[in-house]
Backbone as CSV, one residue per row, in Angstrom:
resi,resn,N_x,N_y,N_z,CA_x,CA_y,CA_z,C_x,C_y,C_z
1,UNK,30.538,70.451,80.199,30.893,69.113,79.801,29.683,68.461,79.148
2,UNK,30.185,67.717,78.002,28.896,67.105,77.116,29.341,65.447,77.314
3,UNK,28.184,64.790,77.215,28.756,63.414,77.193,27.951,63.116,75.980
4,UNK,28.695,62.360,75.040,28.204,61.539,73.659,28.371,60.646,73.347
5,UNK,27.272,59.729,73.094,27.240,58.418,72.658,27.787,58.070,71.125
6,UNK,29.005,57.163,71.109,29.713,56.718,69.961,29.888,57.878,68.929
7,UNK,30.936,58.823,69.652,31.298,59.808,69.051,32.939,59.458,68.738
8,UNK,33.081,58.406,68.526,34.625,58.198,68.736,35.553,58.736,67.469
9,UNK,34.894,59.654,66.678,35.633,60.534,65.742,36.545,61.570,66.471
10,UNK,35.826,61.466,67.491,36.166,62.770,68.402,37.788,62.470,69.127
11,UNK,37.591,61.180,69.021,38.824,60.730,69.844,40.265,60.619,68.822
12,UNK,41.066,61.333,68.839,42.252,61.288,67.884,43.763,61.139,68.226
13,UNK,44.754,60.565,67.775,45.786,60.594,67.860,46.408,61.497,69.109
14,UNK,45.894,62.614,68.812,46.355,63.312,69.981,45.628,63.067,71.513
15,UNK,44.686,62.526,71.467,43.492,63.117,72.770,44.239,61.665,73.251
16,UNK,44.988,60.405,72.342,45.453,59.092,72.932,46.173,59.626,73.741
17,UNK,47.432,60.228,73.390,48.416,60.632,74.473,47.722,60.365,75.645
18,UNK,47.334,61.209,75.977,46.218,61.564,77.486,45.599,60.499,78.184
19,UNK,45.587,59.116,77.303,44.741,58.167,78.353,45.946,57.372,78.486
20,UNK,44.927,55.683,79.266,45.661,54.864,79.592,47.039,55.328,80.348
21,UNK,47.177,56.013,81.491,48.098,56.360,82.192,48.231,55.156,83.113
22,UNK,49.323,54.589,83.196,49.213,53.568,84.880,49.071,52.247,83.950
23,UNK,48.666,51.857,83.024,48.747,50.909,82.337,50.465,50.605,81.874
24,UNK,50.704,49.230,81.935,51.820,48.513,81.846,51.982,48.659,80.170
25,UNK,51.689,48.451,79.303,51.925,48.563,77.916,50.569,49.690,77.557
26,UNK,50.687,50.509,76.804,49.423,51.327,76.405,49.090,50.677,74.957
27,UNK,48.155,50.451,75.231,47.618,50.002,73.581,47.562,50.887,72.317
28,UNK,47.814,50.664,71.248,48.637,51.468,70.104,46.641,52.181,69.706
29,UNK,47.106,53.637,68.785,46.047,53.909,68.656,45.188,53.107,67.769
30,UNK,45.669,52.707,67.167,44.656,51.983,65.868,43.830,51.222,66.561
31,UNK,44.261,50.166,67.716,43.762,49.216,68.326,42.296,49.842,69.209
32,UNK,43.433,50.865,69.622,41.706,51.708,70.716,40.797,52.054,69.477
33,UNK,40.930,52.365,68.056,40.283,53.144,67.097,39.329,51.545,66.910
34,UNK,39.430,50.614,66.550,39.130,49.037,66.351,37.735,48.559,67.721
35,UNK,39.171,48.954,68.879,37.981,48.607,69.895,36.638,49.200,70.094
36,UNK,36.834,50.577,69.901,35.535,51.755,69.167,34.385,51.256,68.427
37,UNK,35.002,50.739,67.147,34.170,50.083,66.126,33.120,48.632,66.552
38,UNK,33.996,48.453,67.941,32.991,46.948,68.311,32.579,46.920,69.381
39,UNK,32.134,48.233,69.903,31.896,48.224,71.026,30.739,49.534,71.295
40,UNK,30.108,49.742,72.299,29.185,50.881,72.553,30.143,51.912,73.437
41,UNK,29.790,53.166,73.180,31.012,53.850,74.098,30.098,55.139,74.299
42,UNK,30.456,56.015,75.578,29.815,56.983,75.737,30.660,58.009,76.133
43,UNK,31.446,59.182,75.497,32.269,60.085,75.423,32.340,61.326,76.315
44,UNK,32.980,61.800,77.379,32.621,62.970,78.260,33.914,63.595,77.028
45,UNK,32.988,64.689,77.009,34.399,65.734,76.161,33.680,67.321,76.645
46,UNK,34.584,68.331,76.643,35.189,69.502,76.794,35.213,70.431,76.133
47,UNK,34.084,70.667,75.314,34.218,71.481,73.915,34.362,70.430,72.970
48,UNK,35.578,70.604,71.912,35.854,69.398,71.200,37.260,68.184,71.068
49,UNK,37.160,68.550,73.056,38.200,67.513,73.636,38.160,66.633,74.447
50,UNK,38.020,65.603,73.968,37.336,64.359,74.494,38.530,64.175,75.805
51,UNK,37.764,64.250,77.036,38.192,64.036,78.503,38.161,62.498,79.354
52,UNK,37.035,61.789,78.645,36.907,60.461,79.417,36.211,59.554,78.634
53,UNK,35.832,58.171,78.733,35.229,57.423,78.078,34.751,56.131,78.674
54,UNK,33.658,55.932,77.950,33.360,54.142,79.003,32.881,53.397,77.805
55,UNK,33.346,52.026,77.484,32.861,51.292,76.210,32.086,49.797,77.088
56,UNK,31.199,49.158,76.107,30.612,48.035,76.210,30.528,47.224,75.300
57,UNK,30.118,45.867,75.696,30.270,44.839,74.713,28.664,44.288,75.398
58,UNK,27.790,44.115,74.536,26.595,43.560,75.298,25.778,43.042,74.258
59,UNK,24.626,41.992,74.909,23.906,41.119,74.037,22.426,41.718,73.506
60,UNK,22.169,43.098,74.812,21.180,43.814,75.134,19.796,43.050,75.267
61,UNK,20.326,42.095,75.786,18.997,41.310,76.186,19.094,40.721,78.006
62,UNK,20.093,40.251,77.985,21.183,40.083,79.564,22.054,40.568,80.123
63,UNK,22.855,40.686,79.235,24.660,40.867,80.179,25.118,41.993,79.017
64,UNK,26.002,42.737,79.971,26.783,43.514,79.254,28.081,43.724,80.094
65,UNK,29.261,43.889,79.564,30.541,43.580,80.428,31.194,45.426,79.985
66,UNK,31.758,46.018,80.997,32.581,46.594,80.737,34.238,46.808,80.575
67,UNK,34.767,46.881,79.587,36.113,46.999,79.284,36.882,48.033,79.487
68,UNK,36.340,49.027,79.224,37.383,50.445,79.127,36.246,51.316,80.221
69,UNK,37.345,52.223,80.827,36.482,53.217,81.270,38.094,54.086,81.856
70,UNK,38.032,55.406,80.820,39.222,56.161,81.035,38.699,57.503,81.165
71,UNK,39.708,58.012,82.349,39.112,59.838,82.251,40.965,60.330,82.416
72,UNK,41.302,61.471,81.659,42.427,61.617,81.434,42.500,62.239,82.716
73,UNK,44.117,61.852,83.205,44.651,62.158,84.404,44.152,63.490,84.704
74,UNK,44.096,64.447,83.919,44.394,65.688,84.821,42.623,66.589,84.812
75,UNK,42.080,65.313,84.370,40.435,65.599,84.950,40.048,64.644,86.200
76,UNK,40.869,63.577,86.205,40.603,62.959,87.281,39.847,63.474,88.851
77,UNK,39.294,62.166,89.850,38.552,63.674,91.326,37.539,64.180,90.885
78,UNK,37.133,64.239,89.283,36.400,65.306,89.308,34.752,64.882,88.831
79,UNK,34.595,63.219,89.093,33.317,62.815,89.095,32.651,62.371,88.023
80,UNK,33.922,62.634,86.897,33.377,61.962,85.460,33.465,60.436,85.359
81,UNK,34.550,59.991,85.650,34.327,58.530,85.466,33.052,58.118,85.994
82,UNK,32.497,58.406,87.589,30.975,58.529,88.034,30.280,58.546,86.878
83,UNK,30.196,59.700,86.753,28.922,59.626,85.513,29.111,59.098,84.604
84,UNK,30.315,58.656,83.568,30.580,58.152,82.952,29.656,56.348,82.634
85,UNK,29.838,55.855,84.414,29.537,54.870,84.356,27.540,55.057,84.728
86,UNK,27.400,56.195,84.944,25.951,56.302,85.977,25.148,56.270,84.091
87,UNK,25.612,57.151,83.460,25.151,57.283,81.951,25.211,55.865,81.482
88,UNK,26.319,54.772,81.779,26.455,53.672,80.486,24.957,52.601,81.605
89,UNK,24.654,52.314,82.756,24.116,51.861,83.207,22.581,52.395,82.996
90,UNK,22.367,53.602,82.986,21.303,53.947,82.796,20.998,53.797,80.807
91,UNK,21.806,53.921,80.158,21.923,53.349,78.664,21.014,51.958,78.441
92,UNK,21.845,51.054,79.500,21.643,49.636,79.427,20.322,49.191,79.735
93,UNK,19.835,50.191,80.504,18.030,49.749,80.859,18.037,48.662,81.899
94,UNK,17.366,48.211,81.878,16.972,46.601,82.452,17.553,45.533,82.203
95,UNK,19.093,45.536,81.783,19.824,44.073,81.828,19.768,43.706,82.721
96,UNK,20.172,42.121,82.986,20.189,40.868,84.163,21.704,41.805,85.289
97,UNK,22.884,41.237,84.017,23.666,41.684,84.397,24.409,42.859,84.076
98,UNK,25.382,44.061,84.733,26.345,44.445,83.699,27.986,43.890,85.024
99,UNK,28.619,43.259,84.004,29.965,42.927,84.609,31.198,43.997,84.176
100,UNK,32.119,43.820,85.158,33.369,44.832,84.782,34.725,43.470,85.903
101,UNK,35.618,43.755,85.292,36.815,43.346,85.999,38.051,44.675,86.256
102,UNK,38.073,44.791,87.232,39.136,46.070,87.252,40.544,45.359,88.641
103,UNK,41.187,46.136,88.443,42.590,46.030,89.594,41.722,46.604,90.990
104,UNK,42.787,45.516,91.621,41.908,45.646,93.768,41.427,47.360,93.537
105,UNK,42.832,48.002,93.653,42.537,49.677,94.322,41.665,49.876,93.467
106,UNK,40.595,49.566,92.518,39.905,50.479,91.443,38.220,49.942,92.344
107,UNK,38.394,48.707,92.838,36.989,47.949,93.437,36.382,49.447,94.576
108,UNK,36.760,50.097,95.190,35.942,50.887,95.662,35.368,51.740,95.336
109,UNK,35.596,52.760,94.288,35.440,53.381,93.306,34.227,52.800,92.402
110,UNK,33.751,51.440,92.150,33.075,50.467,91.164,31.677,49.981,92.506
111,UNK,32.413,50.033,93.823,31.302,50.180,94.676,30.549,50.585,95.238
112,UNK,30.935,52.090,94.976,30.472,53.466,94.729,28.916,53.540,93.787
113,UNK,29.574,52.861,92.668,28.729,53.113,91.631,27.773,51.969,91.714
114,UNK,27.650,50.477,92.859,26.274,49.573,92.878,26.992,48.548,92.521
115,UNK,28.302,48.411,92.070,29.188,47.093,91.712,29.113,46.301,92.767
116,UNK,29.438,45.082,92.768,29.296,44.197,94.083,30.755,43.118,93.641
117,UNK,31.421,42.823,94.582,32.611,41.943,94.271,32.179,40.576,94.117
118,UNK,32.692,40.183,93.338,32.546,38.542,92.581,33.654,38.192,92.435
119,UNK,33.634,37.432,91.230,35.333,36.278,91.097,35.675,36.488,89.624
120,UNK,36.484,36.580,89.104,36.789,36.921,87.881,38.391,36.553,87.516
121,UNK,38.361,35.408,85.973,39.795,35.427,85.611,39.786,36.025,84.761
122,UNK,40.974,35.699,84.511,42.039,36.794,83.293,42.939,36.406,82.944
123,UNK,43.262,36.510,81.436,44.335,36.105,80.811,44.509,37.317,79.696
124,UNK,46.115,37.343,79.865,46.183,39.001,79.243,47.620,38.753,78.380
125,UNK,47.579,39.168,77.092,48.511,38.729,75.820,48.987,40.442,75.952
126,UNK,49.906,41.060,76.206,50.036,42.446,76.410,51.014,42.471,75.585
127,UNK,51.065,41.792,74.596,51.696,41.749,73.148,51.036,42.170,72.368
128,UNK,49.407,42.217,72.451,48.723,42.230,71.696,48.321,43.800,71.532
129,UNK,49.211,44.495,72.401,48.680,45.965,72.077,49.858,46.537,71.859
């Protein structure tokens, strides 16, 4: 397994199928191809089949928030999302903060990795994907 920073060529039409499982609307590919373009992302892939992913949005001076962090179902258990996130934190260096908002069952998993629970809203247009 290789992990690569903003390799998101790698990620195609087909490798979409495979994510966003468990999500209520899946976001269309173009949109994940968009979110790519504005964001920092660090790629676990398989040869030349991209298996998982973690993206950021950051000021690289303070804060950096995480949005996405997907490992396709049937790699799941198997410690990539871990590293996934152990790689984007160690990326980030010495920020103040890095934030993430995820669903309850996902908070232990995020506390695993040094996350600490806080308060966080949300407002979600699931039209928009």
């Amino acid at each position: 397994m290789d992990f690569l920073a903003n390799a998101r060529h790698l990620y195609s039409q087909e490798s979409h199928e495979n994510f966003f499982v468990g999500w209520p609307v899946k976001p269309a590919f173009e949109i994940v191809q968009q979110h790519f373009e504005n964001t920092q992302n660090i790629f676990a892939t398989e040869g030349d089949e991209v298996i998982g992913f973690i993206s950021i949005f950051t000021d690289e001076a303070l804060f950096a928030f995480i949005p996405l962090l997907e490992v396709r179902e049937d790699f799941q258990g198997k410690g990539i999302g871990s590293q996934l996130v152990a790689k984007m934190c160690e990326h980030l260096g010495q920020l103040y903060a890095i934030d993430l908002a995820c669903d309850p069952e996902l908070a232990p998993f995020y506390e695993k990795a040094g996350f600490f629970p806080g308060t966080a809203m949300h407002l979600r247009n699931r039209s928009a994907l």
